[in-house]
C-alpha positions as a printed NumPy array, in Angstrom:
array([[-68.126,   8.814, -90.537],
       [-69.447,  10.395, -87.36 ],
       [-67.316,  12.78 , -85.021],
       [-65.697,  11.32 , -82.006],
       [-66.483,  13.584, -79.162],
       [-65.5  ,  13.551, -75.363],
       [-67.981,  14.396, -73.186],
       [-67.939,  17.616, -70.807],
       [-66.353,  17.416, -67.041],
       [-68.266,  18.883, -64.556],
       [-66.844,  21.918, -63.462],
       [-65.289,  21.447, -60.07 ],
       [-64.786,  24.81 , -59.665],
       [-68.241,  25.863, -58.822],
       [-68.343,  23.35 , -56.025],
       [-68.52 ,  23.847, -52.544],
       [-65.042,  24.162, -50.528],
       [-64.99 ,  20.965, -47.826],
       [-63.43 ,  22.516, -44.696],
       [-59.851,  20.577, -44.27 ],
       [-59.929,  18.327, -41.662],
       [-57.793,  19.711, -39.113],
       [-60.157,  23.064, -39.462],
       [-62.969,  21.279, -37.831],
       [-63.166,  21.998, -33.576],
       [-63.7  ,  18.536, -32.062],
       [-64.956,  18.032, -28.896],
       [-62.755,  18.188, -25.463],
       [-62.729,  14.629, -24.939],
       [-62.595,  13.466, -28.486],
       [-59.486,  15.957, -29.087],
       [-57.876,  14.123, -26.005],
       [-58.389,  10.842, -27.704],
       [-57.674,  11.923, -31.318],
       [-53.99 ,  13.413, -30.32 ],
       [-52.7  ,  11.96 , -27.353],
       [-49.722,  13.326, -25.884],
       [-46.067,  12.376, -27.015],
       [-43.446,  12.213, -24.144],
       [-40.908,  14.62 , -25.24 ],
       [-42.476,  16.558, -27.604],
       [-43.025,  19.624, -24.46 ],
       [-39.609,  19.176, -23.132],
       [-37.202,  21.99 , -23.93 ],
       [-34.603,  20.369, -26.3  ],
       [-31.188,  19.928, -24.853],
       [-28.483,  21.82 , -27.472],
       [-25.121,  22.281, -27.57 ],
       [-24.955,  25.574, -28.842],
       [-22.372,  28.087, -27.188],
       [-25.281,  30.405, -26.046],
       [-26.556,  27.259, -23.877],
       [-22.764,  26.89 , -22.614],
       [-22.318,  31.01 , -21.929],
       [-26.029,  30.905, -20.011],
       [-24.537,  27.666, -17.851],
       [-21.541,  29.569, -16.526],
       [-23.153,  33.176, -15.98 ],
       [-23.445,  32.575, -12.394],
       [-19.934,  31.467, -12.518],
       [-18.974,  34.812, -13.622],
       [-20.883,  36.789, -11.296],
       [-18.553,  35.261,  -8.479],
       [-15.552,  36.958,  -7.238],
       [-12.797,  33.926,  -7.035],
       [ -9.906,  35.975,  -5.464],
       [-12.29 ,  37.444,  -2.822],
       [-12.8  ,  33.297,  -2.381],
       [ -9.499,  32.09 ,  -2.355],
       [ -8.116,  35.206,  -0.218],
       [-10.858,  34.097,   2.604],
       [ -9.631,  30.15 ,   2.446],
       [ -6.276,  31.065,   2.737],
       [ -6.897,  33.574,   5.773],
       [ -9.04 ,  30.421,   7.843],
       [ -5.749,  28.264,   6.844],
       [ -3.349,  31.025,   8.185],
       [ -5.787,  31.187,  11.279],
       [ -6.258,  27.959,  11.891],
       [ -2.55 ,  27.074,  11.677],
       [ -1.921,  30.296,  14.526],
       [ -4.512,  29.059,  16.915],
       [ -3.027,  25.25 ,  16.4  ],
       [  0.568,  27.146,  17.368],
       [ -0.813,  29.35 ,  19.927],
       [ -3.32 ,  26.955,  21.702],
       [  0.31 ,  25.763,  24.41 ],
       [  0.671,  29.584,  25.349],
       [ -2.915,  30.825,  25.732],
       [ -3.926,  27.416,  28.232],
       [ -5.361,  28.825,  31.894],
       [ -2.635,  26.88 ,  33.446],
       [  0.256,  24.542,  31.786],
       [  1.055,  21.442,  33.985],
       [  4.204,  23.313,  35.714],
       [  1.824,  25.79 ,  37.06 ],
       [ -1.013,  22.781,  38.213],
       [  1.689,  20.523,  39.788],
       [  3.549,  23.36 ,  41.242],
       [  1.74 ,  23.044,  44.821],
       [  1.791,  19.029,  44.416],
       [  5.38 ,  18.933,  43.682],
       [  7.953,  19.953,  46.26 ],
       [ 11.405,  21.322,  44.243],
       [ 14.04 ,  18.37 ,  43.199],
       [ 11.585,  15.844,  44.238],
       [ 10.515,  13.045,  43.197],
       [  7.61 ,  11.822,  44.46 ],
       [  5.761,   8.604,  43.486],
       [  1.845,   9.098,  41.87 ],
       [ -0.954,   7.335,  43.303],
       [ -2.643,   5.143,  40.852],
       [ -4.72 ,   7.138,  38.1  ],
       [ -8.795,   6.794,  38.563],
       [-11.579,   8.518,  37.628],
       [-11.746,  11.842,  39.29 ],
       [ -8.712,  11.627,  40.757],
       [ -6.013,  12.72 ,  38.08 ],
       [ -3.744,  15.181,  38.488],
       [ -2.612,  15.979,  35.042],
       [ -5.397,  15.255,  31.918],
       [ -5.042,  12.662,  29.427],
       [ -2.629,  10.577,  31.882],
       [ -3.32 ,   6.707,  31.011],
       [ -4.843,   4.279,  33.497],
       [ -2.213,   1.714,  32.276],
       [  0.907,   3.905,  33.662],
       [  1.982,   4.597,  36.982],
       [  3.879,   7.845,  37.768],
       [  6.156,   9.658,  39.202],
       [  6.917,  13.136,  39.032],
       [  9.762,  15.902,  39.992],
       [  9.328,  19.843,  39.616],
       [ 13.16 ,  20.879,  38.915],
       [ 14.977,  24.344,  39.331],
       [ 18.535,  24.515,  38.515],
       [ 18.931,  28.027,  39.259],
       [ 21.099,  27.437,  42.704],
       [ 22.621,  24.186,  41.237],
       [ 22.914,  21.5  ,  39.232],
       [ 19.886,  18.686,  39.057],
       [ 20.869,  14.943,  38.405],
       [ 17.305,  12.596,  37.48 ],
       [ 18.277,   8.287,  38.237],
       [ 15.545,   6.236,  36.778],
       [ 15.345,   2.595,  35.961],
       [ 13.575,   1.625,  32.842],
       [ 13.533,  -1.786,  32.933],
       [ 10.041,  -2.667,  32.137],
       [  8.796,  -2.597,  28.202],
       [  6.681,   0.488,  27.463],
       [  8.047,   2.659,  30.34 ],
       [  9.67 ,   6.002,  29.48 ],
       [ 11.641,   9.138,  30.979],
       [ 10.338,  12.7  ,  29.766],
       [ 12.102,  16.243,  30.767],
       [  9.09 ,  19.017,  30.43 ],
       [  9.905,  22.961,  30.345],
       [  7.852,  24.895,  31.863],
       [  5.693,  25.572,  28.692],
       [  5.058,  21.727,  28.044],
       [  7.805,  21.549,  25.586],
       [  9.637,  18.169,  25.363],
       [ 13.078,  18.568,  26.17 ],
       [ 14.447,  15.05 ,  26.891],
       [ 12.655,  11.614,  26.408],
       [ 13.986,   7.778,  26.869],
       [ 12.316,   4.574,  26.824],
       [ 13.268,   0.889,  27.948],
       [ 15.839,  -0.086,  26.055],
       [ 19.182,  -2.607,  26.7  ],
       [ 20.476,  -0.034,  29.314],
       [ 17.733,   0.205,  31.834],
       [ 19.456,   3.136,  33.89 ],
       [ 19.493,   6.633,  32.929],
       [ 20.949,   9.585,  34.302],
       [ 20.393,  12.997,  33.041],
       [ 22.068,  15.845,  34.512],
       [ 20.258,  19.12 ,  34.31 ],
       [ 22.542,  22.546,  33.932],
       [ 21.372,  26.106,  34.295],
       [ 20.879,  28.292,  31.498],
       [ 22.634,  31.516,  32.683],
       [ 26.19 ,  29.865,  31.581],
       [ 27.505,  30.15 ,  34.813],
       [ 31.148,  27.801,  35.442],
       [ 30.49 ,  25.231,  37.11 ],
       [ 33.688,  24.118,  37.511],
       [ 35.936,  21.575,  35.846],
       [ 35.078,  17.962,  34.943],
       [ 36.936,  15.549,  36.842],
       [ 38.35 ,  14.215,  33.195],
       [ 39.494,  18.16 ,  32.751],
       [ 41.253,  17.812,  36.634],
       [ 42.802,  13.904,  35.636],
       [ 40.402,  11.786,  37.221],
       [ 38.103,   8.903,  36.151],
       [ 34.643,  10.101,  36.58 ],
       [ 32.796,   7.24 ,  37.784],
       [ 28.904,   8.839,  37.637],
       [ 28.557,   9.324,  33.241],
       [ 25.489,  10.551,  32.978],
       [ 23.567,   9.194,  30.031],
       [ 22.526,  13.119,  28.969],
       [ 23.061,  16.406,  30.042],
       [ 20.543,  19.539,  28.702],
       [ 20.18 ,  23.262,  30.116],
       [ 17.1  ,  24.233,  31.652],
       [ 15.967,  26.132,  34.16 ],
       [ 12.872,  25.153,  35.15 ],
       [ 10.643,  21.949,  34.625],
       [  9.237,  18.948,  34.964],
       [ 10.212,  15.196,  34.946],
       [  7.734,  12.539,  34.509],
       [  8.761,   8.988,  34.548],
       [  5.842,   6.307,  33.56 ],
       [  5.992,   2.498,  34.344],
       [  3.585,   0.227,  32.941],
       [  1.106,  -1.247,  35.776],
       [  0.76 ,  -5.33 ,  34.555],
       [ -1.481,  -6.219,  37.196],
       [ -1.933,  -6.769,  41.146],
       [  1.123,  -9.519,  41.154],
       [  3.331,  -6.464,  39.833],
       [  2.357,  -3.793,  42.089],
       [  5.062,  -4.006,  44.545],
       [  7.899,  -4.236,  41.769],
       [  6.428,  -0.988,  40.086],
       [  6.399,   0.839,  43.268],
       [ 10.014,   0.036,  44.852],
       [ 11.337,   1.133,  40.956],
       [  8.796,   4.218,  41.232],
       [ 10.213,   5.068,  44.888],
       [ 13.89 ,   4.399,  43.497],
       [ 13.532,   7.116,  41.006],
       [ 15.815,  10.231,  42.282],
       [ 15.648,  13.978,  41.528],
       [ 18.121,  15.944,  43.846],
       [ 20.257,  18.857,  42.913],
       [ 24.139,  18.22 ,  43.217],
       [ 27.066,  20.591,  43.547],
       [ 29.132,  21.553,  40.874],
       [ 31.788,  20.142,  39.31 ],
       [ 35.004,  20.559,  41.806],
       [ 32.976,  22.26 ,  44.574]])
């Protein structure tokens, strides 16, 4: 019986390496073709890591908040004082404009408000005036207006543009506001302290010593010029003696 033998592998060994395949230089162009590039691949990955968080808000850190906050707060605080102060550091309030226009406890009727041609600013074309610079410091000063047409109104000024009285049209178109010196002075008695039925109420009384009065009628038109003026020219502002002089 003959011997089964199996015959002899080569011997790989002694074979020449092959390069690998991605050892081998291709060409520019066939390199470009071979690996194109994949959208993404260069980007720098977005994490979530705490160092990505601590590098986000650095330049947070860097910035002094309170040095922040103190300078918003010192614009509010300035802007709030100028707001405040804007009435006392004018060039001229509207006492001191209409104080040459305006002859004392007068009150004279407004011509009709046009462009270039207004005495006070921001005075409506719609309104017709009439105006009164007051002093109570001899006596007494009693202001008669009718309000009888819708949108027209009575306002008492000090001399600093503060509102110290205001009325508008309401049921009881007449209104009489007696002005009294500041000084407290006596002016007398009432004639309800002395017994008597006072006949002239007047619908307010304040203390001031200087001002002014501006009463404003609506103007409706050419066919209601004439009634405006006779209620602008019936408007009074007169001082008056005391009570029981």
């Amino acid at each position: 019986m003959k011997e089964f033998r199996l015959p002899k592998l080569p011997n790989f060994d002694r074979l020449p390496k092959l390069p690998r395949p991605g050892s081998i230089p291709l060409p520019k162009r066939l390199a470009a073709l071979a690996a194109p590039p994949i959208p993404g691949r260069n980007e720098t990955p977005v994490t979530n890591s705490p160092g990505a968080l601590q590098s986000l808000l650095k330049p947070l850190r860097a910035i002094n908040w309170r040095i922040i906050f103190a300078a918003l707060t010192g614009m509010a605080i300035l802007h709030i004082v100028a707001t405040l102060a804007a009435p006392y550091l004018a060039m001229a309030t509207a006492f001191e404009r209409m104080r040459a226009a305006l002859p004392v406890n007068t009150m004279v009727a407004m011509p009709q408000i046009e462009p270039g041609a207004q005495p006070l600013p921001y005075l409506s074309p719609a309104l017709r005036y009439a105006m009164c610079r007051f002093d109570s410091s001899k006596a007494p000063v009693q202001i008669d207006a009718e309000l009888n047409a819708l949108g027209s109104s009575l306002t008492i000024y000090s001399t600093d543009g503060e509102a110290l009285y205001a009325a508008a049209a309401s049921e009881s178109p007449s209104y009489r506001v007696k002005i009294l010196p500041t000084d407290g002075r006596f002016l007398g008695l009432t004639p309800e302290a002395r017994g008597l039925q006072n006949k002239e109420v007047p619908s307010a009384t304040i203390q001031a010593q200087r001002g002014l009065v501006v009463l404003a009628i609506p103007e409706h038109g050419q066919s209601y010029q004439r009634i405006v003026q006779q209620t602008l020219d019936a408007a009074s502002c007169r001082a008056v003696p005391a009570a029981g002089s």
